[in-house]
Backbone as a chain_set.jsonl record, in Angstrom:
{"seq": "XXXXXXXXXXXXXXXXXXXXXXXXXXXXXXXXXXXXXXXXXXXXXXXXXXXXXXXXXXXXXXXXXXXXXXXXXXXXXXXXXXXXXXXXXXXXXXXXXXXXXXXXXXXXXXXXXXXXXXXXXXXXXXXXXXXXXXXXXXXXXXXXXXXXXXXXXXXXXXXXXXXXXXXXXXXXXXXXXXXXXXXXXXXXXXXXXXXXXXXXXXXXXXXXXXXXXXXXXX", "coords": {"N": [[0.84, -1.205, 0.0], [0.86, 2.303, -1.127], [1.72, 5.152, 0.096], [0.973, 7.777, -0.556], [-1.601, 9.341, -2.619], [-2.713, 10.242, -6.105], [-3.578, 13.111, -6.631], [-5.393, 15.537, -8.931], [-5.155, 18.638, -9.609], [-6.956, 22.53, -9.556], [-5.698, 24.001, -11.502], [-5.311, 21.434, -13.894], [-2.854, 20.512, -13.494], [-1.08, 17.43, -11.77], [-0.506, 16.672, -8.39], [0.617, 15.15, -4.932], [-1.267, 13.481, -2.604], [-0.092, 12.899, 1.047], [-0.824, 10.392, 2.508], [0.835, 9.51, 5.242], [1.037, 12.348, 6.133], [-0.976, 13.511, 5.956], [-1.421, 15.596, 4.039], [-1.352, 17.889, 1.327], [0.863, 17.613, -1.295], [1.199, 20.164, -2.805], [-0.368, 22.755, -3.718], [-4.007, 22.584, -3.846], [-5.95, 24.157, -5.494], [-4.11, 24.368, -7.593], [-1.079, 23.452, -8.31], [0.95, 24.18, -10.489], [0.125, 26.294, -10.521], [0.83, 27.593, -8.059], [3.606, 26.865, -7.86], [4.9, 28.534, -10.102], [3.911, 31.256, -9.201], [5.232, 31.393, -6.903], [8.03, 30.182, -6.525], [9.059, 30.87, -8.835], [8.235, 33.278, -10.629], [8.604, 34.593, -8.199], [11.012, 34.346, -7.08], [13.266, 32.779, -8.669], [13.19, 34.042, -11.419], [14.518, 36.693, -10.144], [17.175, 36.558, -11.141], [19.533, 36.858, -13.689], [21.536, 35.416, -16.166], [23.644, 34.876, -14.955], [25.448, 33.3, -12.256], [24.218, 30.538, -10.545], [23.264, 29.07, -6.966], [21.199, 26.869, -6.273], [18.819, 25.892, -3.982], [16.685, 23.209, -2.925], [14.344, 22.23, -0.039], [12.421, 19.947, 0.338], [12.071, 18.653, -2.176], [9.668, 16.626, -3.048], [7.452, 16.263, -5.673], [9.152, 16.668, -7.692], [8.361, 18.963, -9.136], [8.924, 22.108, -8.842], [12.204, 22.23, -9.715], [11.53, 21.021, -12.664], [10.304, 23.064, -13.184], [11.909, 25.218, -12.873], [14.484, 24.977, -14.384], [12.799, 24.601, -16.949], [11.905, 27.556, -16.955], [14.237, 28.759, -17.021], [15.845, 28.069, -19.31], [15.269, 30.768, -20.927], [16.183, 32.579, -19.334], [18.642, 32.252, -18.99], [20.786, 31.986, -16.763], [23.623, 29.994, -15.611], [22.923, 26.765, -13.195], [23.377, 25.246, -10.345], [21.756, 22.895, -8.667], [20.224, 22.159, -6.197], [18.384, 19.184, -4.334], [16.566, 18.478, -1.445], [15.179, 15.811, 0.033], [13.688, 13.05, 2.137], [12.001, 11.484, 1.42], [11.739, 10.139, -1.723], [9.883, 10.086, -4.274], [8.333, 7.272, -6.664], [9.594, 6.23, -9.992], [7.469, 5.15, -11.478], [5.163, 6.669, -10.082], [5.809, 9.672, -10.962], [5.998, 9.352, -13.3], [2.904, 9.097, -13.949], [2.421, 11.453, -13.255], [3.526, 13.315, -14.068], [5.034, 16.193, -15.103], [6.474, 16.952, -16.997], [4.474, 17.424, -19.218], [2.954, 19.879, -18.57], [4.497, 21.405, -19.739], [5.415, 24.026, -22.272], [5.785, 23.022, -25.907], [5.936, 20.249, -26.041], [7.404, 18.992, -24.217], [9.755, 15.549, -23.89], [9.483, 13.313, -21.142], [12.0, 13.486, -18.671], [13.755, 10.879, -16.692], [15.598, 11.587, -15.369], [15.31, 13.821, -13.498], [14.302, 12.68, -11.318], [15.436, 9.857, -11.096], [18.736, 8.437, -10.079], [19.623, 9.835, -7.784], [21.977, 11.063, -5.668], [23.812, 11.543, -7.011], [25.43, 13.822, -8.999], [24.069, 14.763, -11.926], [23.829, 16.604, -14.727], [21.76, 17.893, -16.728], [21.219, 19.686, -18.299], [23.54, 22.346, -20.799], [23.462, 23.842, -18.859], [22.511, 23.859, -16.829], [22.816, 21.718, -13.541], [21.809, 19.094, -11.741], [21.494, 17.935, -8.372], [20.121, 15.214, -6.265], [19.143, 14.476, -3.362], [18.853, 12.469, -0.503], [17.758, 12.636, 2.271], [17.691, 13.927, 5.826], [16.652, 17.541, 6.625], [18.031, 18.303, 8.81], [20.034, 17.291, 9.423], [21.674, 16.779, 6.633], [24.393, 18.081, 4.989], [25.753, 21.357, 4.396], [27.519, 21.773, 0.787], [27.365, 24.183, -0.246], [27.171, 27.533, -0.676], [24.213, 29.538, -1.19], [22.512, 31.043, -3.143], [19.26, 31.375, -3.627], [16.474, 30.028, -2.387], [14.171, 27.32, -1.948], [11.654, 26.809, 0.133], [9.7, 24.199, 0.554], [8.965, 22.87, 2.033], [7.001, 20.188, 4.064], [4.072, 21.429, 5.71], [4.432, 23.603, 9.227], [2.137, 22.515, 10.601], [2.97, 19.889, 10.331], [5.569, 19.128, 10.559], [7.089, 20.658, 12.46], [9.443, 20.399, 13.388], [11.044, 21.215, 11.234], [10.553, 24.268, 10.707], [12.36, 25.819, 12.398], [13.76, 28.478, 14.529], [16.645, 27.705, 14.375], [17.019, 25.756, 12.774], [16.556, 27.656, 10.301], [18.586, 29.366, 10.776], [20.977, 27.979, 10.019], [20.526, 27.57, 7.366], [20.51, 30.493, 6.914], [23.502, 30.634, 7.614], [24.77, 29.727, 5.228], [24.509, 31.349, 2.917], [24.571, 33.206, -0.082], [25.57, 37.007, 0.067], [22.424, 39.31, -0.57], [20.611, 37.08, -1.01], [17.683, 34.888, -1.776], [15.067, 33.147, 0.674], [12.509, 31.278, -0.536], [8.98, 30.575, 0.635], [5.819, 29.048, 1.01], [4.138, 29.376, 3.418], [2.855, 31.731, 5.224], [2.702, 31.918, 8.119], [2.957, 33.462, 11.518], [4.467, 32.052, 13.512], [6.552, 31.423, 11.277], [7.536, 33.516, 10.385], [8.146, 34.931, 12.359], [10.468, 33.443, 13.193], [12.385, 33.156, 11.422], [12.684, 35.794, 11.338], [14.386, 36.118, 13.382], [16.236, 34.541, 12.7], [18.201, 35.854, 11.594], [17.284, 36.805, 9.216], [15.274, 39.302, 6.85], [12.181, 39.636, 6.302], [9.523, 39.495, 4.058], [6.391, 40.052, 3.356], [4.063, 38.369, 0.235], [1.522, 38.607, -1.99], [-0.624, 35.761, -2.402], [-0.767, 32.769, -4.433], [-3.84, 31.124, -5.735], [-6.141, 30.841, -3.612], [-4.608, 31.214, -1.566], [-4.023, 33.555, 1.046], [-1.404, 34.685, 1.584], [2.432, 34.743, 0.793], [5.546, 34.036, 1.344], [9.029, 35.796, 1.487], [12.088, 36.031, 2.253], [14.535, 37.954, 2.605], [18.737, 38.158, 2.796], [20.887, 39.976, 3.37]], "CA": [[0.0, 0.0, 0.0], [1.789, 3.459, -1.07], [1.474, 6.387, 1.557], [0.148, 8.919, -1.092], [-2.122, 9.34, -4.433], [-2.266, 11.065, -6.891], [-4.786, 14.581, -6.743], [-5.707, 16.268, -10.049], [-5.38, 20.389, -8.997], [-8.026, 22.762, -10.075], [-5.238, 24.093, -12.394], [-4.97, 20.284, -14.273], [-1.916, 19.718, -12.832], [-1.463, 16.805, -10.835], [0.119, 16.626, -6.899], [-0.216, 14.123, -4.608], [-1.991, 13.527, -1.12], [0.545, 12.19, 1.43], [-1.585, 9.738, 3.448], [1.372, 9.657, 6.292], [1.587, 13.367, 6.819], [-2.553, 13.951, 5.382], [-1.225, 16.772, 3.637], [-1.275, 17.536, 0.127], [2.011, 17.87, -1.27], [1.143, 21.092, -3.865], [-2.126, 23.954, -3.452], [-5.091, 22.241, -4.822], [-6.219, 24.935, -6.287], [-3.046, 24.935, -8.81], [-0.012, 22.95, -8.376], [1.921, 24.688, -11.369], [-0.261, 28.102, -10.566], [1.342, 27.516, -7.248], [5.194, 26.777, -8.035], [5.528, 29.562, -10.601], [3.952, 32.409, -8.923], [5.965, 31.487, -5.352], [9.127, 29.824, -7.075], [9.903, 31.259, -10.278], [8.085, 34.803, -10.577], [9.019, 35.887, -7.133], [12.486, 33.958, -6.708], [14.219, 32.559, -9.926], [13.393, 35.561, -12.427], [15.396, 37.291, -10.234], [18.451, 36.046, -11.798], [19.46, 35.964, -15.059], [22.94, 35.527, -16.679], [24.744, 34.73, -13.663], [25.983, 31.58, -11.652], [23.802, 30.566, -9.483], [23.625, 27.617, -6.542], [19.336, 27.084, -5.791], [18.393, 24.496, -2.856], [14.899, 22.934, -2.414], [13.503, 21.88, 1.096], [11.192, 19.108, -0.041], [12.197, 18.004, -3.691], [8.75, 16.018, -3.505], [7.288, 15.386, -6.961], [9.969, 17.373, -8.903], [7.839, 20.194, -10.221], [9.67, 22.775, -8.806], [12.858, 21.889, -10.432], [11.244, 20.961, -13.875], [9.984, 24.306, -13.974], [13.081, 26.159, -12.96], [14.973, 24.36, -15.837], [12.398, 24.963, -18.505], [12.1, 28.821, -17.276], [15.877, 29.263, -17.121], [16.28, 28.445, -20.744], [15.445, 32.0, -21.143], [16.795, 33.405, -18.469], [20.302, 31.83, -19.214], [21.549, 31.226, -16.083], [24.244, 28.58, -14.799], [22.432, 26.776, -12.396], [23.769, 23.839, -9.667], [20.016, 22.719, -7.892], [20.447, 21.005, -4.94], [16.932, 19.168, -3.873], [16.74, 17.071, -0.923], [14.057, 14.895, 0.559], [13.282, 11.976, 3.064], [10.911, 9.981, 0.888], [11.412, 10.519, -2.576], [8.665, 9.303, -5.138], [9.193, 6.095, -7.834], [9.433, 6.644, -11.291], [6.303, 5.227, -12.033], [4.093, 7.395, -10.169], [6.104, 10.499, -11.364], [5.788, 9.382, -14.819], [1.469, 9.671, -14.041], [2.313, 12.861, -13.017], [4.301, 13.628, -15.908], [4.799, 17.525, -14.537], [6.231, 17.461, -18.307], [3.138, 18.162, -19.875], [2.555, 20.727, -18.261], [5.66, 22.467, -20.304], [5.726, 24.274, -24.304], [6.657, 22.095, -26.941], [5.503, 18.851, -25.495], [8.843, 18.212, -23.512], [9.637, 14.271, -23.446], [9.916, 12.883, -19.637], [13.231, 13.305, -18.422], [14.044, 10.016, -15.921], [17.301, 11.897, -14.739], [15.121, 14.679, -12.438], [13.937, 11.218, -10.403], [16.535, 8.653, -10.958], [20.478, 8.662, -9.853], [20.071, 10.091, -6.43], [23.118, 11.185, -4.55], [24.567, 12.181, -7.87], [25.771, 14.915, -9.835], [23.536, 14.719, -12.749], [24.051, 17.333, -16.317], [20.409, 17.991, -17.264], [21.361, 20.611, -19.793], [24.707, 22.682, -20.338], [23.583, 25.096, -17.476], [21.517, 23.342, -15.559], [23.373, 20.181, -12.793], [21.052, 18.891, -10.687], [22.089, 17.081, -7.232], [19.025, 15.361, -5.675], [19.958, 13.781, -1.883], [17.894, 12.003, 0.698], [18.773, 13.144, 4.174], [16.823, 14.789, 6.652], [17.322, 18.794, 6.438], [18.562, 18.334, 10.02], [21.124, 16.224, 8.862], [22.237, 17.721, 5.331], [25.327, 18.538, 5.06], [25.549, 21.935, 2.911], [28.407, 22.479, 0.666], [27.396, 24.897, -1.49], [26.607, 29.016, -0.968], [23.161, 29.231, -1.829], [21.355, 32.554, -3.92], [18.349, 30.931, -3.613], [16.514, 28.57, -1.494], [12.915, 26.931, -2.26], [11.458, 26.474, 1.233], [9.042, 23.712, 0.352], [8.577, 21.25, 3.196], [5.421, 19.63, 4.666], [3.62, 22.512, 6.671], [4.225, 23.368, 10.324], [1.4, 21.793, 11.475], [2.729, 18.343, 10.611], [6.726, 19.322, 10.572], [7.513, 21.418, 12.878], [10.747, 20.491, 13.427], [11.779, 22.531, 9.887], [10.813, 25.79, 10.489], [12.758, 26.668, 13.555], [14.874, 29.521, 14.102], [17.872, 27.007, 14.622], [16.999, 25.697, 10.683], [16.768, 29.235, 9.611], [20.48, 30.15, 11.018], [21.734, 26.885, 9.149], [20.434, 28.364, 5.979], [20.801, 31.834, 6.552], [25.012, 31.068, 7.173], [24.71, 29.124, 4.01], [23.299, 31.656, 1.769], [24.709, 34.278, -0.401], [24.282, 38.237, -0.009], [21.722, 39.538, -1.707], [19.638, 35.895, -1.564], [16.406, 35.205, -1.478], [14.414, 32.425, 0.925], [10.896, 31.147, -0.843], [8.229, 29.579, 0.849], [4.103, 29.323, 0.819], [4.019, 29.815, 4.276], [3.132, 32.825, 6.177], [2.256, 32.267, 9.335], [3.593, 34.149, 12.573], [5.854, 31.698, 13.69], [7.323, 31.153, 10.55], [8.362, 34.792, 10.118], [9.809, 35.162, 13.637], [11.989, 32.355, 13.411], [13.35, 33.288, 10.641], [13.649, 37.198, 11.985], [15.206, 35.927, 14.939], [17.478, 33.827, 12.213], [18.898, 37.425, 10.805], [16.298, 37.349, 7.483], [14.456, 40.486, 6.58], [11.181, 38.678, 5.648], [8.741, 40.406, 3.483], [4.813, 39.533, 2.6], [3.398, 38.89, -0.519], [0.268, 38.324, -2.023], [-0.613, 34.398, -2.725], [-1.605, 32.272, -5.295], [-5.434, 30.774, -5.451], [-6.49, 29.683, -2.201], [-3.561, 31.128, -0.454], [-4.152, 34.873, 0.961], [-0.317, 35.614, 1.724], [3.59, 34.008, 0.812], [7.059, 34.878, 2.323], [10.142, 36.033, 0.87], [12.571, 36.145, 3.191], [15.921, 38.518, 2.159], [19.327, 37.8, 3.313], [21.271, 41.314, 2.454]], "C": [[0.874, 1.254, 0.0], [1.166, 4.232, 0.393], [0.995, 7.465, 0.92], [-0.765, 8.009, -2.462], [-2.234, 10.682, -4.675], [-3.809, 11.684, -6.86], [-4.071, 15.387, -8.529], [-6.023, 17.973, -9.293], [-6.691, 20.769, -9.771], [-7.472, 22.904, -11.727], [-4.759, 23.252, -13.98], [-3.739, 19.621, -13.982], [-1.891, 18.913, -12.023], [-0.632, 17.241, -9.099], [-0.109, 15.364, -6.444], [-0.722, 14.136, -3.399], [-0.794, 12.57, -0.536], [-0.968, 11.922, 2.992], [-0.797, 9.979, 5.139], [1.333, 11.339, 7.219], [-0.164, 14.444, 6.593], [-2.177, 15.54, 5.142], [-0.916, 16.449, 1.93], [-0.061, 18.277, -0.129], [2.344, 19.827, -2.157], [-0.667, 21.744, -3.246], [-2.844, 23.452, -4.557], [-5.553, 22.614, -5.782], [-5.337, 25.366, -7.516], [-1.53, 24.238, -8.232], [1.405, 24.13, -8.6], [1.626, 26.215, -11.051], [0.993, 28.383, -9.29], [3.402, 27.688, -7.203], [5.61, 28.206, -8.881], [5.171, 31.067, -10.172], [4.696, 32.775, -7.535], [7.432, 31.617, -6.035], [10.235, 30.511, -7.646], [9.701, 32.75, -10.724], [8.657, 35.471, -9.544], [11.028, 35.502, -6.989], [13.674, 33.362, -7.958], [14.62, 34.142, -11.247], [14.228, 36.607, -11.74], [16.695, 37.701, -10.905], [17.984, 36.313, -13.279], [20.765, 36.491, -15.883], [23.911, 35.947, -15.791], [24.504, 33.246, -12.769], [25.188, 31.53, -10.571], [23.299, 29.204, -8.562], [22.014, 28.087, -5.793], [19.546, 25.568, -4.47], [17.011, 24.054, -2.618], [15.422, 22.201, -1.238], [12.639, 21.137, 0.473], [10.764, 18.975, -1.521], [10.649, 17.445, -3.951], [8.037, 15.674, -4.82], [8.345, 16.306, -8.23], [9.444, 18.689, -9.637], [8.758, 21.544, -9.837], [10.862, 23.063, -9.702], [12.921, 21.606, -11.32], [11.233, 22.463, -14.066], [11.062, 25.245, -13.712], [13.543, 25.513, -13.801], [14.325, 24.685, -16.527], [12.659, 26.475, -18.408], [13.731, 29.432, -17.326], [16.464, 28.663, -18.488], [16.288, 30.065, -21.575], [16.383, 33.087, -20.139], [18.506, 33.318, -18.663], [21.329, 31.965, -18.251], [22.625, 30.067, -15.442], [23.934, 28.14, -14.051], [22.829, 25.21, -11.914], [22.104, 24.21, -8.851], [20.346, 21.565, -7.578], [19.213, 20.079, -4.266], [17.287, 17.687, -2.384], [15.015, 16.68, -0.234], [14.115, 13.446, 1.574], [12.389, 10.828, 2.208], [10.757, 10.34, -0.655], [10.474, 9.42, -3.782], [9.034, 8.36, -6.072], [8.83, 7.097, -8.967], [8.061, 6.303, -11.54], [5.36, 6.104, -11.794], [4.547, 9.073, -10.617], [6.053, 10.058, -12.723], [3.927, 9.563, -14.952], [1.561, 10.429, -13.953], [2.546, 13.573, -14.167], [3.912, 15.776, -15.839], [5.328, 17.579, -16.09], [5.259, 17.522, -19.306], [2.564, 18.992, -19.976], [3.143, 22.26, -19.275], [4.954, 22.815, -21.971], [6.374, 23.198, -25.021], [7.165, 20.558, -26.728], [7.37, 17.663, -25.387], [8.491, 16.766, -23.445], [10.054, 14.059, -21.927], [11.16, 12.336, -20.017], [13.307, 12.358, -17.295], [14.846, 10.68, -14.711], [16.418, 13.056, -12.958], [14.164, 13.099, -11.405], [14.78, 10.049, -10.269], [18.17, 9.285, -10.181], [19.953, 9.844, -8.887], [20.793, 10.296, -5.836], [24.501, 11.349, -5.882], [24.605, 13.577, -8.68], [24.805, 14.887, -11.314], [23.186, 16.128, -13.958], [22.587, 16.731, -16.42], [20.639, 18.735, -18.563], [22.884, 21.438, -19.556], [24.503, 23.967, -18.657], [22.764, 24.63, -16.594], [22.488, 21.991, -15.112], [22.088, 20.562, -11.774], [21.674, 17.6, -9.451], [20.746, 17.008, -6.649], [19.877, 14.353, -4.225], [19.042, 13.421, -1.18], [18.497, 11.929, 1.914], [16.803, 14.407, 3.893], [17.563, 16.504, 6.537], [17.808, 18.969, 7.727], [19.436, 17.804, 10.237], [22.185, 16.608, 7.678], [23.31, 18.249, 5.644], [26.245, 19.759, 3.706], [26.578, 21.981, 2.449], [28.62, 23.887, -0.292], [26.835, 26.759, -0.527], [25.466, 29.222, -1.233], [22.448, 30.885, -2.244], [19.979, 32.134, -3.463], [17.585, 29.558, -2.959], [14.737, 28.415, -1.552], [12.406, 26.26, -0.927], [10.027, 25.645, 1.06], [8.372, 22.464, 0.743], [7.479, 20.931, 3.583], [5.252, 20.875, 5.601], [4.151, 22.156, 8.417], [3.469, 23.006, 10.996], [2.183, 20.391, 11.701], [4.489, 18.3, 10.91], [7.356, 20.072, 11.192], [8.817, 21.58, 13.201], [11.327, 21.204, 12.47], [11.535, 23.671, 9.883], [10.653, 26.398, 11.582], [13.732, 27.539, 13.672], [16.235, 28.619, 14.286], [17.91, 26.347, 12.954], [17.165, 26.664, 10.256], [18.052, 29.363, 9.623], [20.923, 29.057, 9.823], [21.464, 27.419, 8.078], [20.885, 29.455, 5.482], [22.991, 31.878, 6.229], [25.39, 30.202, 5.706], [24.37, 29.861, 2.22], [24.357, 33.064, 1.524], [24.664, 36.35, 0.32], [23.39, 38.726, -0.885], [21.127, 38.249, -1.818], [18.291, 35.953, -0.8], [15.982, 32.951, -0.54], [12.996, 32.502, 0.508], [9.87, 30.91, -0.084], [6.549, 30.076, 0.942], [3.494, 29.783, 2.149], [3.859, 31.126, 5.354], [2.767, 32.885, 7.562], [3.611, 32.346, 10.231], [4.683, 33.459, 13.279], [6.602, 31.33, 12.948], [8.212, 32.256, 10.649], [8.762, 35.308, 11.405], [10.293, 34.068, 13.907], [12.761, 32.512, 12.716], [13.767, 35.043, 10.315], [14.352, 37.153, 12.745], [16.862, 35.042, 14.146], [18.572, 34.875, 11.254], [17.88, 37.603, 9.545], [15.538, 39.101, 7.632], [13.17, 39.833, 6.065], [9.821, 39.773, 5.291], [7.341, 39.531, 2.781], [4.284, 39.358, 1.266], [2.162, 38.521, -1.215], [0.432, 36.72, -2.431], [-1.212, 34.006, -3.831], [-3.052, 31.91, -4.897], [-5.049, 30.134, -4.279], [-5.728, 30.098, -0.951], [-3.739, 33.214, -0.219], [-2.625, 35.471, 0.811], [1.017, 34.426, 1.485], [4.364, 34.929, 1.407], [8.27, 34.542, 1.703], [11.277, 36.872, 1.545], [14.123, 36.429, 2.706], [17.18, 38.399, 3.17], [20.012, 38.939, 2.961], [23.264, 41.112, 3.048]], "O": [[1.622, 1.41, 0.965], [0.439, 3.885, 1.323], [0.507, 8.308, 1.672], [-0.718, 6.893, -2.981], [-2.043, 11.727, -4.052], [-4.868, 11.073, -6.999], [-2.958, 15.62, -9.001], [-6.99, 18.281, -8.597], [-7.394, 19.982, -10.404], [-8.005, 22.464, -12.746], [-4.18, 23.801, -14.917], [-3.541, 18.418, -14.157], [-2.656, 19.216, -11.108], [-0.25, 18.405, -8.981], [-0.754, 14.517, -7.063], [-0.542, 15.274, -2.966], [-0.401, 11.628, -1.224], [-1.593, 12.601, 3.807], [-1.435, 10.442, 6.084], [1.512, 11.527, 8.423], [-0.401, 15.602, 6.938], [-2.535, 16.477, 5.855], [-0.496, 15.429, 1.384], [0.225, 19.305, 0.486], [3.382, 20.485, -2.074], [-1.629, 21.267, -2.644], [-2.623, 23.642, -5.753], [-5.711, 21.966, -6.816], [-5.577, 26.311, -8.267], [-0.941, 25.065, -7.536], [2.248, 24.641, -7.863], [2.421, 27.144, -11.194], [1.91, 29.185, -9.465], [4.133, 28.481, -6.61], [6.504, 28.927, -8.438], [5.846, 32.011, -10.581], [4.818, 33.907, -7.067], [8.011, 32.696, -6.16], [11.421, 30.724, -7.396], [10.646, 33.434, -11.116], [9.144, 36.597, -9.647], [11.965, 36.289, -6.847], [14.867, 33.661, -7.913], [15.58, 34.799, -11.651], [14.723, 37.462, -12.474], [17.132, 38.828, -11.14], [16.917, 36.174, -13.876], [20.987, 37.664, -16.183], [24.691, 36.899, -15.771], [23.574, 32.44, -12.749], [25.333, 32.34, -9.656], [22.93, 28.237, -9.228], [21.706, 29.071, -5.121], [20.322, 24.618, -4.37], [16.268, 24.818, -2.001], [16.525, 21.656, -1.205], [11.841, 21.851, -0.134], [9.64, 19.104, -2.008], [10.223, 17.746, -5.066], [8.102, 14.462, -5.021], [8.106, 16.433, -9.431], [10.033, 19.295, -10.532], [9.354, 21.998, -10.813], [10.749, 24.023, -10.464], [14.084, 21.598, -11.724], [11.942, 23.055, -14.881], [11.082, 26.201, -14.486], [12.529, 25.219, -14.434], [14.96, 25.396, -17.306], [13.361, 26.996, -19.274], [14.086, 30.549, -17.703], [17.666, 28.848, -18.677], [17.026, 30.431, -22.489], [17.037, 34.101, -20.381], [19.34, 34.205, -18.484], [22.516, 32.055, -18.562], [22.107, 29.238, -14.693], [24.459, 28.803, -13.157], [22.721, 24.214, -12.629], [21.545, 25.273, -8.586], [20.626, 20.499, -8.126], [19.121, 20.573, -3.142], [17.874, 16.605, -2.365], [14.006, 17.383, -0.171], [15.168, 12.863, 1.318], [12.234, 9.626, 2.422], [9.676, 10.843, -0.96], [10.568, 8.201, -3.923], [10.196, 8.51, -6.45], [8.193, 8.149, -9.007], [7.363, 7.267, -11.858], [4.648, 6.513, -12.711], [3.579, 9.834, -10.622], [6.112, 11.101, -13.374], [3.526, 10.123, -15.973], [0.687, 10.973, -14.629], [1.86, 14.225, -14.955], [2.973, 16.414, -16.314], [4.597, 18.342, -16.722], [5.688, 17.753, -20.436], [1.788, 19.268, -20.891], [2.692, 23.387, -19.479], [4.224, 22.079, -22.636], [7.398, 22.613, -24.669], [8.182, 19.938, -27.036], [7.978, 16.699, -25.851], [7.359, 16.432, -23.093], [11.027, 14.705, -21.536], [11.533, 11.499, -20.839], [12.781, 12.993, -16.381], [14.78, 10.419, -13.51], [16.821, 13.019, -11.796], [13.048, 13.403, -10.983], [14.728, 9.339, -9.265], [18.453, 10.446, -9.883], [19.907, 10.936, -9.453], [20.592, 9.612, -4.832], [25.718, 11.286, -5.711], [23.586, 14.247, -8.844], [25.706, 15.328, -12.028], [22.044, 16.576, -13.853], [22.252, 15.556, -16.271], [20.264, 18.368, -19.677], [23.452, 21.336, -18.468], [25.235, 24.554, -17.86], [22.421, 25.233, -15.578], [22.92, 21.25, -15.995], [21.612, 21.589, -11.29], [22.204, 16.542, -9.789], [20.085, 18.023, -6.43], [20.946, 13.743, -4.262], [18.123, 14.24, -1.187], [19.459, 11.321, 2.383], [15.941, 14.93, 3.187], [18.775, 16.671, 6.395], [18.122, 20.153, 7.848], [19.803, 17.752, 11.41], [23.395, 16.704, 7.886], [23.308, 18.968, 6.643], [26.925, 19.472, 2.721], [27.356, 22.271, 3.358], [29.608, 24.403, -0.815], [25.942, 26.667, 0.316], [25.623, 28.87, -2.402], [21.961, 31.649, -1.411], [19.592, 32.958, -2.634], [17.987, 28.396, -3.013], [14.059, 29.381, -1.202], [12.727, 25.077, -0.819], [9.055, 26.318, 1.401], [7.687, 21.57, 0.245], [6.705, 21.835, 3.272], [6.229, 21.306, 6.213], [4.27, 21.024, 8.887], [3.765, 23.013, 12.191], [2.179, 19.788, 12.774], [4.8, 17.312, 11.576], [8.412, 20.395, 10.647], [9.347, 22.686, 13.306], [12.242, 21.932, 12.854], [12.183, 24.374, 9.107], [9.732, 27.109, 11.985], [14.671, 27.417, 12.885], [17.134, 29.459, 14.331], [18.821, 26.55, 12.152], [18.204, 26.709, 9.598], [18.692, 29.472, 8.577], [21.19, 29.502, 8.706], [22.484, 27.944, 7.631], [21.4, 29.695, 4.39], [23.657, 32.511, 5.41], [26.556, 30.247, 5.314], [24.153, 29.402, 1.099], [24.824, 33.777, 2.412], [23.701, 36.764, 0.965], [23.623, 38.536, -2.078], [20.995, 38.034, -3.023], [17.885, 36.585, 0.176], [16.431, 31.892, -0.981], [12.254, 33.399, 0.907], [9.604, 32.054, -0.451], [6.167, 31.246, 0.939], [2.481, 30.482, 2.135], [4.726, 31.395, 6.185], [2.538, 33.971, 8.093], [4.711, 31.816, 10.073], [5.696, 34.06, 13.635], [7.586, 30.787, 13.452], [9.405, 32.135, 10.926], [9.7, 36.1, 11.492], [10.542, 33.795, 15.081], [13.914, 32.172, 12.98], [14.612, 35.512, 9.552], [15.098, 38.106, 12.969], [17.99, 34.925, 14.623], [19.462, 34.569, 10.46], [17.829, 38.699, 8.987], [15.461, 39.776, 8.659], [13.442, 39.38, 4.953], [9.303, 40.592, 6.05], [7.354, 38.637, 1.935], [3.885, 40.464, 0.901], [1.688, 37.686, -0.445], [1.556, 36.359, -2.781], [-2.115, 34.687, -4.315], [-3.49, 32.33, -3.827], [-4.171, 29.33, -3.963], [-5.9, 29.709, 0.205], [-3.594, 34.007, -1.15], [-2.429, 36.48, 0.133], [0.801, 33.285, 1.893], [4.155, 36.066, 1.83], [8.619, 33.401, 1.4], [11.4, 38.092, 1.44], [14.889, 35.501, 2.447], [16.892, 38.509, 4.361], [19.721, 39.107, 1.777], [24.113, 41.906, 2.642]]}, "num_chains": 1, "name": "protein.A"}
C-alpha cells in the first residue's frame, strides 16, 4: 500500500496527497499556478545571466525543479540545484504525473530529475542537478546558496523545519543579496526566521492562499 495518491489540482496539474503526513504535497487549487507564482516569478526571475547555486527543502514530486529548468532556458543562467528529501517518489508514479506536460513544446519525460540520487547529474549545459535524501537536520551543505525553495510539509505536521535554529543553518549558508521562498506565512514562521537574521517580506498568494514569504538575506 503506497502512503500517497495522486490529486488532479483545479489548475490540471497533478500533486499528490501524502496519506502519512494527510497533507497535500502542492495547493489544490493549482499545483503549477502555485510553483511559478511562489518559485519562479518571485524567486528565480530574479536572476538571469549569472551563476547561481538554488536548494529545495522538499524536492517532492519534482515540479519545482522541472519548472526552474524549462524557465531558465530563457533566463540563461548557470544553475547547480540542490533538492533534498526523506521519501522521494518512484518513477512510475512520477511518470502519471508527468509535470512534463505541463511544459511548451511537449517536452519528453526526463528520468534523470527522479533517478540517480546522490549524484551529480548534467540535465542541460547550465543546468546540474544534485538530488539527496537526508533529513534537512542532517544535510550537510556544501554549497553558498542565492536561492533557497522552502518547500517542506507545513508546520502543522513538521515542525521540526521551520525553527529559528533551521533558519540560522540556511541563513550562514546563503549568499548576499539571496532570497528564501516559501508558501508559508504564518507568525511563527516569520519570527523564526527574523530571529534567524532574514528580513522577511509579505506577498500576495496564489489561489487559495491569501499571503507568501520572501525572506531577504542582504
Amino acid at each position: 500500500m503506497t502512503n500517497f495518491k495522486i490529486i488532479k489540482t483545479l489548475d490540471g496539474s497533478k500533486t499528490l496527497y501524502s496519506k502519512k503526513h494527510n497533507e497535500h504535497y502542492n495547493n489544490i487549487n493549482g499545483a503549477y499556478t502555485e510553483a511559478m507564482h511562489i518559485f519562479i516569478n518571485l524567486g528565480l526571475k530574479k536572476f538571469s545571466n549569472q551563476k547561481i547555486n538554488i536548494l529545495e527543502i522538499g524536492y517532492g514530486t519534482g515540479l519545482n525543479a522541472i519548472l526552474t529548468w524549462h524557465e531558465n532556458q530563457n533566463l540563461k543562467n548557470q544553475i547547480f540545484y540542490h533538492g533534498i528529501d526523506t521519501e522521494p517518489i518512484d518513477i512510475f508514479t512520477a511518470k502519471e504525473i508527468n509535470h512534463f506536460s505541463l511544459l511548451e513544446n511537449k517536452i519528453e519525460f526526463n528520468t534523470n530529475f527522479y533517478e540517480r540520487w546522490g549524484e551529480n547529474v548534467k540535465i542541460s549545459d547550465n543546468f546540474q542537478l544534485f538530488k539527496e535524501k537526508v533529513k534537512l537536520e542532517e544535510v550537510k551543505l556544501s554549497k553558498i546558496y542565492d536561492l533557497i525553495y522552502f518547500d517542506a510539509f507545513s508546520p502543522k505536521v513538521q515542525a521540526e523545519l521551520w525553527t529559528q535554529e533551521i533558519f540560522k543553518k540556511l541563513f550562514k549558508n546563503m549568499t548576499s543579496k539571496s532570497y528564501l521562498l516559501s508558501y508559508s506565512s504564518k507568525g511563527s514562521v516569520k519570527q523564526a526566521l527574523r530571529e534567524a537574521g532574514f528580513e522577511v517580506k509579505r506577498f500576495q498568494g496564489p489561489l487559495g492562499k491569501r499571503h507568501i514569504i520572501c525572506a531577504n538575506k542582504y
